[in-house]
C-alpha positions, 0 to 999 in steps of 0.5 A: 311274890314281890314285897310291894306293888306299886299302886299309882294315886297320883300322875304323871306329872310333867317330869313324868313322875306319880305318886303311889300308895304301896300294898305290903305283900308280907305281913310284918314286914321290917324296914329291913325287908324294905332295904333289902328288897330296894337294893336288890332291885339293881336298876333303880335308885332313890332314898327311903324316909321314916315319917316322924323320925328322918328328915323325909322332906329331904330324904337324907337317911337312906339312899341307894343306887343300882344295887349298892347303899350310897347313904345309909343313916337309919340307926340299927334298932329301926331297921327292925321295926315293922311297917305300918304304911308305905308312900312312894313317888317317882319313875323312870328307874327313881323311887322315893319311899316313905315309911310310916311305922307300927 
């Protein structure tokens, strides 16, 4: 079973992107899960935000591509908190996520 499923509210815009709410497949399941299940998705690319916390207009906490971490900014002690909600937008192989925590 996936760790997420994408459900599109939004779109597609002209750029060919949508908007998403995000179904949590695991319970409690950390920023960390998050991190890890993105990156292993060798394909894509994008930034992951933490509302409130990093600057998720900007995303400039946590970005990856194609398997590897390109930025990561999110401090330790919050990789380990668990998610409450999860938006994303994107498509094509970008995804931009933005999470909301317990």
């Amino acid at each position: 079973m996936e760790l997420i499923e994408l459900i599109c509210v939004d779109g597609p815009f002209g750029d060919g992107m949508c908007s998403y709410d995000v179904v949590i497949n695991k319970k409690d399941a950390t920023v960390s899960d998050l991190i890890n299940y993105v990156v292993n998705k060798k394909g894509d690319w994008g930034h992951i935000g933490i509302k409130g916390i990093t600057d998720v207009s900007d995303f400039n906490a946590f970005e990856y591509r194609w398997g590897e971490i390109v930025n990561d900014g999110i401090p330790k002690q919050l990789k380990e908190k668990p998610i409450r909600s999860i938006t994303a937008s994107g498509g094509w192989s970008c995804m931009d996520y933005c999470i909301l925590l317990k």
